[in-house]
KELOPA-968410 format. One record per residue: x, y, z of N, C-alpha, C, O, CB in turn; residue in one letter; residue number from 1; chain. Coordinates in nm, 3 decimals. Glycine has a CB too. Layout:
! KELOPA-968410
      n.u      n.v      n.w     ca.u     ca.v     ca.w      c.u      c.v      c.w      o.u      o.v      o.w     cb.u     cb.v     cb.w  type  seq  mol
        X        Y        Z        X        Y        Z        X        Y        Z        X        Y        Z        X        Y        Z     a  NUM    A
...
END
This chain:
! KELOPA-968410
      n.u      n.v      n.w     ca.u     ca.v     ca.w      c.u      c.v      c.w      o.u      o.v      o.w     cb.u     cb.v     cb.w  type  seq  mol
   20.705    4.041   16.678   20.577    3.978   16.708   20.494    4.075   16.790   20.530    4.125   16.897   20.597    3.843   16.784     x    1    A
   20.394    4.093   16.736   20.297    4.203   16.832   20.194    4.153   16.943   20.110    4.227   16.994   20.199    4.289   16.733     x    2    A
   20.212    4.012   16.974   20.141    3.935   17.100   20.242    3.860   17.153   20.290    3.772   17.082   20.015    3.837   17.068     x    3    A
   20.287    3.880   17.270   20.350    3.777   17.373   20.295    3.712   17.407   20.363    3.612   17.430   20.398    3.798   17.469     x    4    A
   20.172    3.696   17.437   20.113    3.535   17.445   20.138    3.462   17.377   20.133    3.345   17.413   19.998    3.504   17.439     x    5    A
   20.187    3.503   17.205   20.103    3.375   17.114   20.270    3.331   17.079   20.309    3.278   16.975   19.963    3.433   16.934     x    6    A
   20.340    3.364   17.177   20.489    3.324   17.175   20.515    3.179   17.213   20.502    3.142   17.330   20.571    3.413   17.273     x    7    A
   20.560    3.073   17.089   20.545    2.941   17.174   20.614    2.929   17.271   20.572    2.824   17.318   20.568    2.829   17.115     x    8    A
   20.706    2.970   17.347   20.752    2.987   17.478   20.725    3.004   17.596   20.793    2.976   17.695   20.794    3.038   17.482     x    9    A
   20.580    3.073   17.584   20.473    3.149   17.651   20.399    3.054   17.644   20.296    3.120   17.651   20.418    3.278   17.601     x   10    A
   20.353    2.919   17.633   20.236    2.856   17.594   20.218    2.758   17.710   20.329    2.711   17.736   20.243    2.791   17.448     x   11    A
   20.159    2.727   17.758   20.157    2.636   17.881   20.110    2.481   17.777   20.142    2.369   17.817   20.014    2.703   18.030     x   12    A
   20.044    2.498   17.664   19.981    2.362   17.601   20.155    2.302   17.504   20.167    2.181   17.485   19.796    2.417   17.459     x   13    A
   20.240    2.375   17.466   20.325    2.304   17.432   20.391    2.233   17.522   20.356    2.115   17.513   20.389    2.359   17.370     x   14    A
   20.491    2.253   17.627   20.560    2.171   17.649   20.467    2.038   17.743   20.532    1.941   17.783   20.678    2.247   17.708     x   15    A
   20.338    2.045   17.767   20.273    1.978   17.786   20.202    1.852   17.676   20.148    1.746   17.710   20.217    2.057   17.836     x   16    A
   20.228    1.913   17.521   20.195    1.820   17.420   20.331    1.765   17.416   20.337    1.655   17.362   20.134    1.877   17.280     x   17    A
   20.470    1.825   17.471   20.607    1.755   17.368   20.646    1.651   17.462   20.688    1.538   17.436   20.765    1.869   17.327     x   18    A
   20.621    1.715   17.593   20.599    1.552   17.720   20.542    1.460   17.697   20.575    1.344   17.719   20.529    1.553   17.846     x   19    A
   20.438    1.505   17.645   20.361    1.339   17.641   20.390    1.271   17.479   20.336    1.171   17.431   20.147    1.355   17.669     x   20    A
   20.466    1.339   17.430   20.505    1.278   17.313   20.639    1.175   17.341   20.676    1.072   17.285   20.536    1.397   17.208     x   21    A
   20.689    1.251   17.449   20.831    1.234   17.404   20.824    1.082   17.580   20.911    1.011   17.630   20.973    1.450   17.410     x   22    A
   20.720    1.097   17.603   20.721    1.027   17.777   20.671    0.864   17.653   20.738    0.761   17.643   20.533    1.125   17.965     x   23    A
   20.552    0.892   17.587   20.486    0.790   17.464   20.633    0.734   17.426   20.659    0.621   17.465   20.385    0.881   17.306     x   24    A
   20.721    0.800   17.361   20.791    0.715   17.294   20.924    0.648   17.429   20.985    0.542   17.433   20.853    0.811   17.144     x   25    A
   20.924    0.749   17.511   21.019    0.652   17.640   20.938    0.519   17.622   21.014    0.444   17.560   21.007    0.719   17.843     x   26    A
   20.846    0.468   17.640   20.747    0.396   17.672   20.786    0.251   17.534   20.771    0.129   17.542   20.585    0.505   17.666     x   27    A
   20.825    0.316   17.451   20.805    0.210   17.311   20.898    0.092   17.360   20.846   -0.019   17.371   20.869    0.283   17.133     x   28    A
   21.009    0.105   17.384   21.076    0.013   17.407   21.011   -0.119   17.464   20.997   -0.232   17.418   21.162    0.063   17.476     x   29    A
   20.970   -0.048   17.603   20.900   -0.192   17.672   20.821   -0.230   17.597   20.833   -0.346   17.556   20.824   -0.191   17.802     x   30    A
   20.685   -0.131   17.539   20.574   -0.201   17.470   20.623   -0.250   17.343   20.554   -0.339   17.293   20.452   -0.112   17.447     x   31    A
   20.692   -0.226   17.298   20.760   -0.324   17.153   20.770   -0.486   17.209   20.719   -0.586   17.159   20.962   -0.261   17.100     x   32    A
   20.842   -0.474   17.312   20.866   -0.621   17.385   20.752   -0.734   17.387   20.753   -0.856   17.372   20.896   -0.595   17.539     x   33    A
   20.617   -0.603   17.422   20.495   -0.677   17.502   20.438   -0.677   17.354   20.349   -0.762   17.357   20.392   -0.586   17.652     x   34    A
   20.447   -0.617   17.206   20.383   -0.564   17.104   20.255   -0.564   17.087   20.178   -0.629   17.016   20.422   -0.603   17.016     x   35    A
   20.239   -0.433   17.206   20.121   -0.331   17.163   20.189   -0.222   17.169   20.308   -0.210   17.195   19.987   -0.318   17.249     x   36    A
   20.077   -0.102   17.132   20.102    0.053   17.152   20.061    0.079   17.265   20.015   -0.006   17.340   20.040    0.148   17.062     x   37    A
   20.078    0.258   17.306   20.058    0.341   17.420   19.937    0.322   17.461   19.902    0.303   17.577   20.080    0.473   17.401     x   38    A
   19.859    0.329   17.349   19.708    0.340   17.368   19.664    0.211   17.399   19.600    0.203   17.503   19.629    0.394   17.244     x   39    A
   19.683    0.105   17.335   19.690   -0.065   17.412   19.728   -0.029   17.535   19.643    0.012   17.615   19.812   -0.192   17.351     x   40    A
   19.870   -0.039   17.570   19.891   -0.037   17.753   19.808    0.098   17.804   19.862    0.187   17.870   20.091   -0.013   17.812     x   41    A
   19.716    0.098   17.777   19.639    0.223   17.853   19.538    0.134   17.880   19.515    0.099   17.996   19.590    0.375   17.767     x   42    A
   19.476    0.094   17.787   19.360   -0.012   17.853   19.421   -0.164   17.857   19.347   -0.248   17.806   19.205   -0.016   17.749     x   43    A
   19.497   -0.193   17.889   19.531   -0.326   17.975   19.531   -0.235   18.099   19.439   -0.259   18.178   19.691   -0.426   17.938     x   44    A
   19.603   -0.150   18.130   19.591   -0.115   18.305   19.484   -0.075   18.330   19.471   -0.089   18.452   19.677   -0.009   18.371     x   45    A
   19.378   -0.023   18.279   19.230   -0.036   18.331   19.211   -0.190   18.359   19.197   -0.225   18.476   19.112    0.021   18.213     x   46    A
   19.210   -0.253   18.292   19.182   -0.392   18.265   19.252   -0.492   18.374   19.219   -0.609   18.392   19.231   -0.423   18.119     x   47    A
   19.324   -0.443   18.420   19.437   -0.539   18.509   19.408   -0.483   18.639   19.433   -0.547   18.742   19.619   -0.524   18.468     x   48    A
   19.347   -0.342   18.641   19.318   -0.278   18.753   19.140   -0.315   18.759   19.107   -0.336   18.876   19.371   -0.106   18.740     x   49    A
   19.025   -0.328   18.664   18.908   -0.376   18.690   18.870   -0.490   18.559   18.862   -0.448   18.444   18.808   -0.248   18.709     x   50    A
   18.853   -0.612   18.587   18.820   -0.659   18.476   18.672   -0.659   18.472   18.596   -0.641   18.567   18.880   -0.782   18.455     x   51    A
   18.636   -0.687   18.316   18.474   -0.742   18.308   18.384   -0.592   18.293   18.263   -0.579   18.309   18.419   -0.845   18.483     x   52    A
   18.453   -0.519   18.268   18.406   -0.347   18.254   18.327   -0.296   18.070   18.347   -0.353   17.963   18.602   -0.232   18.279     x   53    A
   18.264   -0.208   18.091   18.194   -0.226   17.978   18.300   -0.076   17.874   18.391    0.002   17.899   17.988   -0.206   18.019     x   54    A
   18.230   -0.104   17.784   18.376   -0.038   17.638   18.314    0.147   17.705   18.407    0.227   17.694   18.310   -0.096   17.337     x   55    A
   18.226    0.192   17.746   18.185    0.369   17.801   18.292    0.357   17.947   18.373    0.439   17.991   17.950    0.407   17.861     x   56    A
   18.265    0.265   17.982   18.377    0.280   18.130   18.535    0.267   18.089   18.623    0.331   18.146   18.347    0.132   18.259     x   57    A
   18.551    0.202   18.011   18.700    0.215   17.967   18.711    0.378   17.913   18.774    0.465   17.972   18.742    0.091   17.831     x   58    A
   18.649    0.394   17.810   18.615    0.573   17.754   18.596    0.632   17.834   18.652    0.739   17.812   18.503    0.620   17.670     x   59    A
   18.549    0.634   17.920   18.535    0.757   18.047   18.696    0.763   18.145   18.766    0.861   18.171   18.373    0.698   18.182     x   60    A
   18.711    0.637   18.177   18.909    0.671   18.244   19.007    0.681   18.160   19.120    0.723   18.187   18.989    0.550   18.336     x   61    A
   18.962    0.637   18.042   19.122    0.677   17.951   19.046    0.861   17.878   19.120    0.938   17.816   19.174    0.492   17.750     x   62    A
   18.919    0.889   17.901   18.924    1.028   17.849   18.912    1.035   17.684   18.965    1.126   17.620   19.065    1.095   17.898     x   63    A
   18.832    0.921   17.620   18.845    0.924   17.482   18.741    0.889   17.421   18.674    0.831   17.506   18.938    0.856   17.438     x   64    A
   18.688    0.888   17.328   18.567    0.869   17.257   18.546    0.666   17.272   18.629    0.582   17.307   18.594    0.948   17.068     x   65    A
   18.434    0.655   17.238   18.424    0.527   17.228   18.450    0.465   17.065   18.491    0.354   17.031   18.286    0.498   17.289     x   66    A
   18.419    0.556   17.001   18.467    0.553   16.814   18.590    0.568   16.861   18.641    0.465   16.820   18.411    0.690   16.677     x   67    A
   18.690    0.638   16.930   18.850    0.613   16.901   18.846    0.485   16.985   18.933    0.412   16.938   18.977    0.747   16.958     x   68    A
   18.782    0.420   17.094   18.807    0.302   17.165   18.798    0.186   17.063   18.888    0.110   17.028   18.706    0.286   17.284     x   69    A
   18.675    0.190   17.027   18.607    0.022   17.000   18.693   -0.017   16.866   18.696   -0.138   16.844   18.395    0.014   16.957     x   70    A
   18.778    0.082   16.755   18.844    0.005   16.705   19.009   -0.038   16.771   19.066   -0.142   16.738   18.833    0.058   16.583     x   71    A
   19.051    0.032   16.836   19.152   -0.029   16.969   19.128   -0.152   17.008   19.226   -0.226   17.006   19.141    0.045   17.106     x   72    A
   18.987   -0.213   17.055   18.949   -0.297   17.105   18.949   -0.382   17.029   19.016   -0.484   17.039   18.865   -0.281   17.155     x   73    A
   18.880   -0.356   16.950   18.912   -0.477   16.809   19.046   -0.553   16.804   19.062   -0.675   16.811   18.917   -0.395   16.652     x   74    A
   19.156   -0.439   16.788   19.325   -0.488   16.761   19.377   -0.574   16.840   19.462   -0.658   16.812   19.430   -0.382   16.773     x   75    A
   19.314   -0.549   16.967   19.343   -0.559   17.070   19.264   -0.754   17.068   19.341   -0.847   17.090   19.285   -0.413   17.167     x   76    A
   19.142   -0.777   17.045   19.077   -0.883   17.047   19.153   -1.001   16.948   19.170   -1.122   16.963   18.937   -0.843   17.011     x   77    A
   19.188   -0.908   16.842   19.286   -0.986   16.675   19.391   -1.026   16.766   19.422   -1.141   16.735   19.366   -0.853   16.506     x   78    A
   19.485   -0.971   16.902   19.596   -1.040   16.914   19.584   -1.093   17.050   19.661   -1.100   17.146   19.718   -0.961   16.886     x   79    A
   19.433   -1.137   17.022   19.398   -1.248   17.174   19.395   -1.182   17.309   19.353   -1.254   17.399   19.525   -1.371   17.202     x   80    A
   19.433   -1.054   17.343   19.427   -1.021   17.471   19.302   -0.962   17.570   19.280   -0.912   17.681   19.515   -0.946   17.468     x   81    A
   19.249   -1.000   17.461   19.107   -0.915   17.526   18.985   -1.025   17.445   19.007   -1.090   17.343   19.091   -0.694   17.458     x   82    A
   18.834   -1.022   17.533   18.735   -1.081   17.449   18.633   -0.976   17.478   18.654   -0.892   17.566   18.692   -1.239   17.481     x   83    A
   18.529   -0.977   17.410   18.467   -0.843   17.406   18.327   -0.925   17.400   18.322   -1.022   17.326   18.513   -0.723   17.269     x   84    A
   18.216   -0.888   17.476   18.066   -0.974   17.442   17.956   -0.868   17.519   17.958   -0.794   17.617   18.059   -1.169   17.529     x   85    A
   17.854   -0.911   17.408   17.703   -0.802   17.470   17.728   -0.895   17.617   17.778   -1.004   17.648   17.478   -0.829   17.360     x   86    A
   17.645   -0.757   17.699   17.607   -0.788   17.819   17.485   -0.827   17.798   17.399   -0.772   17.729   17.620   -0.694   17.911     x   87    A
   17.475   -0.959   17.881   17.315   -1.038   17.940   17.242   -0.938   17.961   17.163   -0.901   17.875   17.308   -1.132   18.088     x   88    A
   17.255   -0.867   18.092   17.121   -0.755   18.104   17.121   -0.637   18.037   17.019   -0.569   18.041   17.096   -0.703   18.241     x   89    A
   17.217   -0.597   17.975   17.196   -0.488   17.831   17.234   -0.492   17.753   17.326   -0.410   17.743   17.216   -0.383   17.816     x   90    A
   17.214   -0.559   17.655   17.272   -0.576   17.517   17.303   -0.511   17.439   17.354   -0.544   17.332   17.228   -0.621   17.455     x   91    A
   17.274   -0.377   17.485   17.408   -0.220   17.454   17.504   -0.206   17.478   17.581   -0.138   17.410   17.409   -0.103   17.501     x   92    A
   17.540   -0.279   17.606   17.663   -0.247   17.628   17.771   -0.372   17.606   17.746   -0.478   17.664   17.662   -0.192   17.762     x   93    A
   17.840   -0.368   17.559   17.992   -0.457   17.567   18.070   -0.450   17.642   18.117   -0.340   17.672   18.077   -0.449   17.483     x   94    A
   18.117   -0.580   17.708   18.173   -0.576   17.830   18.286   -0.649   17.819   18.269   -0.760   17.770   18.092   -0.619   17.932     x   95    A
   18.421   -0.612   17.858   18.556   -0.637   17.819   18.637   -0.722   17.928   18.628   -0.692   18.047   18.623   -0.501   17.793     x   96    A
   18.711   -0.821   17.889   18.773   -0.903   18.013   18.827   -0.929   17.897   18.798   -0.914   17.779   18.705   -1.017   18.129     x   97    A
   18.981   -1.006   18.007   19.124   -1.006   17.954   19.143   -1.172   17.915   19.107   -1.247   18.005   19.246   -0.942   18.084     x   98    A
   19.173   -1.210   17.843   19.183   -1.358   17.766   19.336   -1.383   17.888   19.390   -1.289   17.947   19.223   -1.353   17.525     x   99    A
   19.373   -1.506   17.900   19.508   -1.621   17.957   19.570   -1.456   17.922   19.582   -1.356   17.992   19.583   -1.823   17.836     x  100    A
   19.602   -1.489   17.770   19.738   -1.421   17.736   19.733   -1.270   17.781   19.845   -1.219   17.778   19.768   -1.428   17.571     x  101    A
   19.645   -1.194   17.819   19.620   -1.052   17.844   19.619   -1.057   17.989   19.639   -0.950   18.047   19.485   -0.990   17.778     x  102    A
   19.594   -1.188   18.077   19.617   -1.161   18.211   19.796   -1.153   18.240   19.872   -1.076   18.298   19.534   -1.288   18.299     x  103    A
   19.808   -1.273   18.166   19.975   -1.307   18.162   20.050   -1.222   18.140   20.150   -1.218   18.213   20.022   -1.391   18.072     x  104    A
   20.033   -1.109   18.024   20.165   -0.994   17.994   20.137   -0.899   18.118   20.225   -0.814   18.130   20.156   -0.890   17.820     x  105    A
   20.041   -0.893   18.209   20.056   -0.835   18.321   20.178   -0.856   18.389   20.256   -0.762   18.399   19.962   -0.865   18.391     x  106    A
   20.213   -0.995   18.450   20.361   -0.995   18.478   20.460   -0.974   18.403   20.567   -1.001   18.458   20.394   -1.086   18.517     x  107    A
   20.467   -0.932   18.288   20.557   -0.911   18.210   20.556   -0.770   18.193   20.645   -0.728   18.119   20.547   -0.986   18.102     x  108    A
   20.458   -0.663   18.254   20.478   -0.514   18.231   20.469   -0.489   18.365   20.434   -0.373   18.386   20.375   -0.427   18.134     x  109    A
   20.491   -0.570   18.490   20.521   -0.502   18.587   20.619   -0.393   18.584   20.593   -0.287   18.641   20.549   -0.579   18.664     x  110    A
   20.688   -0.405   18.544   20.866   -0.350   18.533   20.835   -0.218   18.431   20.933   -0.151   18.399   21.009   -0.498   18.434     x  111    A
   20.721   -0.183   18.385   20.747   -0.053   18.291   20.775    0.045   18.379   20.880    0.108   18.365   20.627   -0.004   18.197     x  112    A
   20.697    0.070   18.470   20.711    0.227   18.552   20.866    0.237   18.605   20.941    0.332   18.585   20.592    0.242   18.711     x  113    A
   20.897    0.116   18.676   21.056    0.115   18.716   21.144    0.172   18.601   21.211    0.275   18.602   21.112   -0.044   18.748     x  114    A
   21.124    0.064   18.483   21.207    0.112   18.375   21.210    0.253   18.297   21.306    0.294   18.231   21.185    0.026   18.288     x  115    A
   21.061    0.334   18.322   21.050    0.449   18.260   21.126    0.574   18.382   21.158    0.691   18.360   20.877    0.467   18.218     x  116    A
   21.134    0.511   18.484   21.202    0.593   18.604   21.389    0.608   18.593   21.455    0.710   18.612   21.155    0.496   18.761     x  117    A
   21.436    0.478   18.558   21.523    0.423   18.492   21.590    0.528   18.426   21.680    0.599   18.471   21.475    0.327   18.414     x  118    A
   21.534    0.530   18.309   21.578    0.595   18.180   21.563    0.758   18.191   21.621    0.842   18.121   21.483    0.537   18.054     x  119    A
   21.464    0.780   18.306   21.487    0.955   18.308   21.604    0.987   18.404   21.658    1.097   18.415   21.340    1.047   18.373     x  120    A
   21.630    0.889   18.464   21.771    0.904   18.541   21.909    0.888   18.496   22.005    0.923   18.564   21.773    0.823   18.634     x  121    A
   21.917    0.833   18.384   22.031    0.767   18.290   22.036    0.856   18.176   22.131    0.847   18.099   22.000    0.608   18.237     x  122    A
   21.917    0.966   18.149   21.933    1.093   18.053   21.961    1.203   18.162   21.970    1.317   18.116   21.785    1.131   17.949     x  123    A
   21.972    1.193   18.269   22.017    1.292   18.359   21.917    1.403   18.423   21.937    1.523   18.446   22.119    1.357   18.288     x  124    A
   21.826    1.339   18.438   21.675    1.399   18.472   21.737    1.403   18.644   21.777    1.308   18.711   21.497    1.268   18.423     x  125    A
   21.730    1.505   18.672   21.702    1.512   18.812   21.590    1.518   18.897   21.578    1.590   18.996   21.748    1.591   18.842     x  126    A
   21.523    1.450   18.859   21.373    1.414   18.913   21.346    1.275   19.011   21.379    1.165   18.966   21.280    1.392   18.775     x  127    A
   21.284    1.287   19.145   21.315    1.183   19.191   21.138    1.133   19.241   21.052    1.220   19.227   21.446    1.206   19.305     x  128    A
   21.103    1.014   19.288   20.938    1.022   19.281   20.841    1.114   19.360   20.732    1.163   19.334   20.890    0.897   19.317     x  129    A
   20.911    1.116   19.450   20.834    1.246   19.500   20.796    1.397   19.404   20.693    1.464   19.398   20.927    1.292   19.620     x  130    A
   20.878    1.406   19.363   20.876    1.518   19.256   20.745    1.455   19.131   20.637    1.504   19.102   21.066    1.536   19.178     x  131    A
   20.806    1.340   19.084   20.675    1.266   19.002   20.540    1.278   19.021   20.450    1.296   18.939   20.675    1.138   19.012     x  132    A
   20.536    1.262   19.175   20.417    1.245   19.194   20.327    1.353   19.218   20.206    1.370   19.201   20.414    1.170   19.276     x  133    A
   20.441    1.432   19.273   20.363    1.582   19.263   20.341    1.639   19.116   20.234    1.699   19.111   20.456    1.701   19.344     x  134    A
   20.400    1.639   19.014   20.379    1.641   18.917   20.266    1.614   18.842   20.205    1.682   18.759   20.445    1.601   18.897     x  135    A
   20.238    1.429   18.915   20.117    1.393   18.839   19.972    1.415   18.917   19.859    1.407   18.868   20.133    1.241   18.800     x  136    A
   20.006    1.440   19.037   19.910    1.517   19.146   19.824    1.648   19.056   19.702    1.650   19.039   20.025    1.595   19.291     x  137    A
   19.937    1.770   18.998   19.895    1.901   18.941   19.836    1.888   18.840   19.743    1.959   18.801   19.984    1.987   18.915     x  138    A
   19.904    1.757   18.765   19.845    1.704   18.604   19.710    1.628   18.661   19.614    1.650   18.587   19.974    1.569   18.497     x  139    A
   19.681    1.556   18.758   19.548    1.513   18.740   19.421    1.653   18.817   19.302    1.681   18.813   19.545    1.340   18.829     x  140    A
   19.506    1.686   18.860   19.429    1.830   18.893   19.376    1.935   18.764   19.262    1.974   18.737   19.543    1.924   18.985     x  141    A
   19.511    1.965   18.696   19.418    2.056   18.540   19.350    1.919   18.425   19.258    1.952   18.351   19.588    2.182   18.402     x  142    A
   19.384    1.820   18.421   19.229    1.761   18.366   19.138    1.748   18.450   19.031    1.729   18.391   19.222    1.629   18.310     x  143    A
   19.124    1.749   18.581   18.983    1.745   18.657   18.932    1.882   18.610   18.809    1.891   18.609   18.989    1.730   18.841     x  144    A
   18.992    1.976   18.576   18.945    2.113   18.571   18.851    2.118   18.378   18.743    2.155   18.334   19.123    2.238   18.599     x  145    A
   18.946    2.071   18.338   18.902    2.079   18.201   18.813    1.972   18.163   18.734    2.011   18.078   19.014    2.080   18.111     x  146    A
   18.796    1.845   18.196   18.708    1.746   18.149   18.575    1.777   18.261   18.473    1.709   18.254   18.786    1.579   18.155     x  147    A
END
């Protein structure tokens, strides 16, 4: 090979894409239980953390287009957990709050973070939260850099 950079070993963006692949599917178990996806429990915890928020404010903290949001939102409305309605004073914007059943699986996903802590300890992860958190300290540091 005549570039050592372009060595995937050398790459700082892989093992950063195979984490979050492989952290997504730690994750399935519980959300199978609750049956949504990753991207569902991404905006219920906006949602559980601010309700009554409009569909650009959800897109701006999860970091994603509002065309990849608003059909999420939809799926999300089809299995009752969410209701979606123009806002009174701007009828541009759509504003999102959590139906009974979308407040309710809140107590029922308390237990993910425990359980995803769980399972990196039971594959023999020697990682303990302090280490986590510094972790996710550096990780919210290079997307502040890049977004």
């Amino acid at each position: 090979m005549a570039f050592e950079q372009l060595k995937l070993e050398n790459q700082v963006c892989f093992p950063l894409y195979a984490a979050s692949r492989l952290v997504i599917q730690a994750y399935q178990e519980d959300l199978s239980r609750l049956n949504i996806t990753y991207p569902q429990y991404l905006v219920m915890l906006v949602l559980w953390e601010k309700e009554g928020i409009a569909v650009n404010e959800i897109s701006d903290k999860l970091i994603l287009n509002t065309n990849t949001i608003t059909p999420l939102l939809k799926r999300m409305e089809g299995q009752g957990l969410i209701e979606r309605r123009r806002s009174l004073e701007d009828e541009r914007k759509v504003i999102v709050n959590l139906t009974q059943k979308g407040k309710e699986m809140e107590t029922e996903a308390v237990l993910i973070p425990y359980n995803m802590l769980t399972r990196l300890k039971e594959k023999g992860a020697d990682i303990n939260l302090d280490a986590l958190c510094e972790m996710k300290s550096q990780l919210d540091q290079l997307i502040r850099h890049l977004t």
